[in-house]
C-alpha positions as CSV (number, residue, x, y, z in Angstrom):
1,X,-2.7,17.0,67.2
2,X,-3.0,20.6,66.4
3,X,-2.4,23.0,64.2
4,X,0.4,25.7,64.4
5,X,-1.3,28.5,62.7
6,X,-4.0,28.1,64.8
7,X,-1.6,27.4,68.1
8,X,0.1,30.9,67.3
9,X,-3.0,33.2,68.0
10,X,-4.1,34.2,71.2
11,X,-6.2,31.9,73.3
12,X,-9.1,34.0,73.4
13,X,-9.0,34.2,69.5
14,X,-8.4,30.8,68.7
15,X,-11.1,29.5,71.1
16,X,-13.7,31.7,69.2
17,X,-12.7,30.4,65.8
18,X,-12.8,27.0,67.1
19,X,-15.8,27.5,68.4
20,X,-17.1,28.2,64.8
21,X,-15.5,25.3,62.8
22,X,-16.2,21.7,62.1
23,X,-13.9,18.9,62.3
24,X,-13.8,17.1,59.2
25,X,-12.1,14.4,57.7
26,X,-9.9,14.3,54.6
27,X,-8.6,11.1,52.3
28,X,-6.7,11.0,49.1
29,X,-7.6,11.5,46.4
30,X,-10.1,14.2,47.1
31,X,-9.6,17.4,45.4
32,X,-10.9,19.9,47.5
33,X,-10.7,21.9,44.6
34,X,-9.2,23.0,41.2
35,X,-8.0,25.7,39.6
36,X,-10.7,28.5,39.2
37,X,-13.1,27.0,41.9
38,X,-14.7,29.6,44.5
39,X,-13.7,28.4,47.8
40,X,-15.9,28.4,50.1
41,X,-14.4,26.9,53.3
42,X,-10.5,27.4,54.5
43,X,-9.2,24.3,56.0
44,X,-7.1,24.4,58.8
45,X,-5.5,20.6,59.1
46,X,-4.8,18.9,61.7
47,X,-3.4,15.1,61.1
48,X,-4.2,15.0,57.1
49,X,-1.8,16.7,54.6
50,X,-2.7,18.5,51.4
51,X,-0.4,18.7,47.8
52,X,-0.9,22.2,45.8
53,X,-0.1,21.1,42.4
54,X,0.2,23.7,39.6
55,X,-1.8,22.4,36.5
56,X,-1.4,23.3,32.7
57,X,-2.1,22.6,28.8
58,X,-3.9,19.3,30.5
59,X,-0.2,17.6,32.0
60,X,-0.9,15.4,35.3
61,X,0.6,18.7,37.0
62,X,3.6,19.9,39.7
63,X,4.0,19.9,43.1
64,X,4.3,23.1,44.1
65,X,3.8,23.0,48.1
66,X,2.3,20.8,50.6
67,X,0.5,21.8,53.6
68,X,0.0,20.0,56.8
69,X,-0.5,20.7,60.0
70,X,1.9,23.5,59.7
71,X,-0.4,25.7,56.8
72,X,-3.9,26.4,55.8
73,X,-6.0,25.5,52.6
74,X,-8.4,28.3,51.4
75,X,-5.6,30.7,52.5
76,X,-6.2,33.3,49.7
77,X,-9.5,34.1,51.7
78,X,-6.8,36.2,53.8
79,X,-6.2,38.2,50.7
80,X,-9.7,38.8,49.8
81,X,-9.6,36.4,47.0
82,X,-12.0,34.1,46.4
83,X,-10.7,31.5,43.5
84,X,-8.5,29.0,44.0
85,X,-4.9,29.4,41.7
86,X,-4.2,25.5,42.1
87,X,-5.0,22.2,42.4
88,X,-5.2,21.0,46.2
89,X,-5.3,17.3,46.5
90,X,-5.4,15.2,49.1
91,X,-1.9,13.0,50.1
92,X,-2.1,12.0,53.2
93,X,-5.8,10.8,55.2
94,X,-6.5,12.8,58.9
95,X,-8.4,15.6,60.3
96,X,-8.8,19.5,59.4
97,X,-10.6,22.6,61.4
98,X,-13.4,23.8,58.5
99,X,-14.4,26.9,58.7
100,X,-17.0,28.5,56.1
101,X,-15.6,31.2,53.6
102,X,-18.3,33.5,55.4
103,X,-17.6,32.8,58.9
104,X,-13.8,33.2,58.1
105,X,-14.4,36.5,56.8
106,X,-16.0,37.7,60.1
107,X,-13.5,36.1,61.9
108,X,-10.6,37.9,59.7
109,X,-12.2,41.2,60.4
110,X,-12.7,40.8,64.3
111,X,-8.7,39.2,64.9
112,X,-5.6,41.1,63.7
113,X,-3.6,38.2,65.2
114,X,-5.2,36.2,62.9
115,X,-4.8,38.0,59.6
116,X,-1.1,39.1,60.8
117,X,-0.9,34.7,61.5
118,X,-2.3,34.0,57.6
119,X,-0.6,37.4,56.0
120,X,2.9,35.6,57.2
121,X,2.0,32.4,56.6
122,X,0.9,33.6,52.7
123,X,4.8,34.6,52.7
124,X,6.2,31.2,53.8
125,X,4.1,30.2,50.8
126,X,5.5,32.6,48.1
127,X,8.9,32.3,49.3
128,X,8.2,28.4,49.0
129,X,6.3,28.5,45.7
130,X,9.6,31.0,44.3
131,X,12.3,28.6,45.2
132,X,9.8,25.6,43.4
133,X,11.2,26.7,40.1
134,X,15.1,27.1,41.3
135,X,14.6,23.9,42.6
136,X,13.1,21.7,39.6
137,X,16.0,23.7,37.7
138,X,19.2,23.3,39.0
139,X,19.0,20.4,41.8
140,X,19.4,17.0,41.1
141,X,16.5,14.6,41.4
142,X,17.8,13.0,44.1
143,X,18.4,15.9,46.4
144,X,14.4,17.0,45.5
145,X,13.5,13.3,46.6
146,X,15.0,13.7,49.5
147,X,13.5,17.3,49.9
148,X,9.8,15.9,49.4
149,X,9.9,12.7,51.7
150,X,11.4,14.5,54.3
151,X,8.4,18.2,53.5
152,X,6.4,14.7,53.5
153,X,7.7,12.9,57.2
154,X,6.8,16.2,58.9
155,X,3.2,16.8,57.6
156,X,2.4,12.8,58.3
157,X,4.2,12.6,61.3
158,X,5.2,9.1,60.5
159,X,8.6,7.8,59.0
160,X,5.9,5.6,56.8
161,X,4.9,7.1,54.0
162,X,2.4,5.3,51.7
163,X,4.1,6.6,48.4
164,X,4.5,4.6,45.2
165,X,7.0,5.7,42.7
166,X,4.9,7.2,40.0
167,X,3.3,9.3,42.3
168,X,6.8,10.7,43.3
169,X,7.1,11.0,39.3
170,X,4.3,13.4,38.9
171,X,4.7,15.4,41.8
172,X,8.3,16.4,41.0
173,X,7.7,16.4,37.3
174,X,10.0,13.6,36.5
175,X,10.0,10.2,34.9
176,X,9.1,6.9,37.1
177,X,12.4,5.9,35.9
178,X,14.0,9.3,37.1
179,X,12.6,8.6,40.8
180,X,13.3,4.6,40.6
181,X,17.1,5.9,40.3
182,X,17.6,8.4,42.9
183,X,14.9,6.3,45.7
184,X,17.2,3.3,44.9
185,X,21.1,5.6,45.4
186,X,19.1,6.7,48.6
187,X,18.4,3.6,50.1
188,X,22.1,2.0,49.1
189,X,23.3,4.8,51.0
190,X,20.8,3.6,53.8
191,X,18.5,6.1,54.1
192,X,15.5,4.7,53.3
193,X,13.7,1.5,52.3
194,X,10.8,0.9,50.5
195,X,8.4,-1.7,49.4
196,X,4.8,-2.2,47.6
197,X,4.3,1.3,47.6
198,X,5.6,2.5,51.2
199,X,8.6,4.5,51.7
200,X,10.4,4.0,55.0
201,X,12.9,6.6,56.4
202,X,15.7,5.1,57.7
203,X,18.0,8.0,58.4
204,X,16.6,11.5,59.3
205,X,19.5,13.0,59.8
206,X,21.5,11.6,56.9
207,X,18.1,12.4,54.3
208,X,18.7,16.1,55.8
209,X,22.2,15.8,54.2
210,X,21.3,14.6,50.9
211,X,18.3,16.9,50.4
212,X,18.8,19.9,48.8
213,X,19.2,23.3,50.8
214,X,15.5,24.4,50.0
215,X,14.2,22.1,52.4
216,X,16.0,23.7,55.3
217,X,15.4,27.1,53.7
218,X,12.0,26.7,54.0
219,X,11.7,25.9,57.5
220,X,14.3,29.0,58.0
221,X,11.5,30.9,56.5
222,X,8.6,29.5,58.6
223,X,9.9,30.1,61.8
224,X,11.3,33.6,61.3
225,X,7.8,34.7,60.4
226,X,6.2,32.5,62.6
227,X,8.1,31.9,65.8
228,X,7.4,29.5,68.4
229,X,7.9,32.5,70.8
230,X,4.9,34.0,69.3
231,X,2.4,31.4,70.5
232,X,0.7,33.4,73.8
């Protein structure tokens, strides 16, 4: 499996940034860091898939975005920025390109393809991280369920996802209660099943319907600014 920010540079670039990185694998629940920690290596996955989770006043925190084969951890290295803003933990296990804050840096210098690949991709996130609050706001919890398994299907690649309900509950900022209602309207509509903590997607297409419109927004956004046709 690869990954699509890497996929969209030039061959000759993305062979010499290969050529530089480590494969390296990932398992919940490592941190690979925390607010306020220097990062020294940007992670480019592969198969495993990465929560950011905003974090304050000591509460268990908030989803904010997840990142998977799609994205890039450590991507405020692009920016010249060398502390993390938040909390990027582990979801799902795989493998990630690793590549030293150092070695990035040279790389960043010698490939505009590549900073024009992150620059873009730091707008998918922003765009992603402003319509976070909209979301939790004004869209009920069952639409954002439906939004997160399915954000969650495409970074695993699996219609199994190994997610127990009060996980759910912190991610989206709700109570376990709050996700045992909406996961249970979803699957009498037949949309999913689940069982000792694994969620099963029944019905792609019909959890497309009942997510809210952020989810499709989102992908909108990624592939205007990062088009398949741009991949040489």
């Amino acid at each position: 499996m690869l990954n699509r920010l890497l996929e969209a540079l030039p061959p000759s670039d993305r062979a010499h940034l290969l050529e530089r990185c480590d494969s390296v694998p990932l398992a919940p629940p490592q941190v690979l860091y925390e607010p306020g920690d220097v990062i020294d290596h940007i992670h480019f996955p592969t198969s495993a898939f990465v929560s950011l989770v905003s974090t304050a006043d000591g509460h268990d925190g908030l989803q904010a975005g997840m990142v998977g084969n799609e994205g890039a951890l450590g991507w405020e290295l692009s920016l010249g920025v060398q502390r993390a803003p938040l909390r990027a933990l582990v979801q799902g296990p795989g493998l990630a390109w690793r590549l030293t804050a150092h070695a990035f840096a040279r790389e960043l210098s010698r490939s505009t393809p590549l900073a024009r690949v992150l620059h873009r991709y730091v707008c998918v996130l922003l765009t992603e991280f402003g319509r976070s609050g909209l979301c939790h706001r004004f869209h009920a919890i069952e639409q954002r369920l439906a939004r997160w398994l399915l954000t969650t299907q495409d970074c695993a690649h699996s219609t199994q996802l190994a997610l127990t309900h009060e996980a759910l509950g912190h991610m989206l900022g709700v109570r376990r209660v709050g996700i045992t209602n909406a996961a249970t309207a979803l699957h009498a509509r037949h949309l999913i099943d689940y069982r000792r903590g694994v969620i099963t997607i029944t019905d792609r297409a019909g959890l497309e319907q009942a997510a809210c419109d952020c989810y499709r927004a989102h992908r909108r956004s990624y592939s205007e600014l990062i088009p398949e046709g741009s991949r040489r």
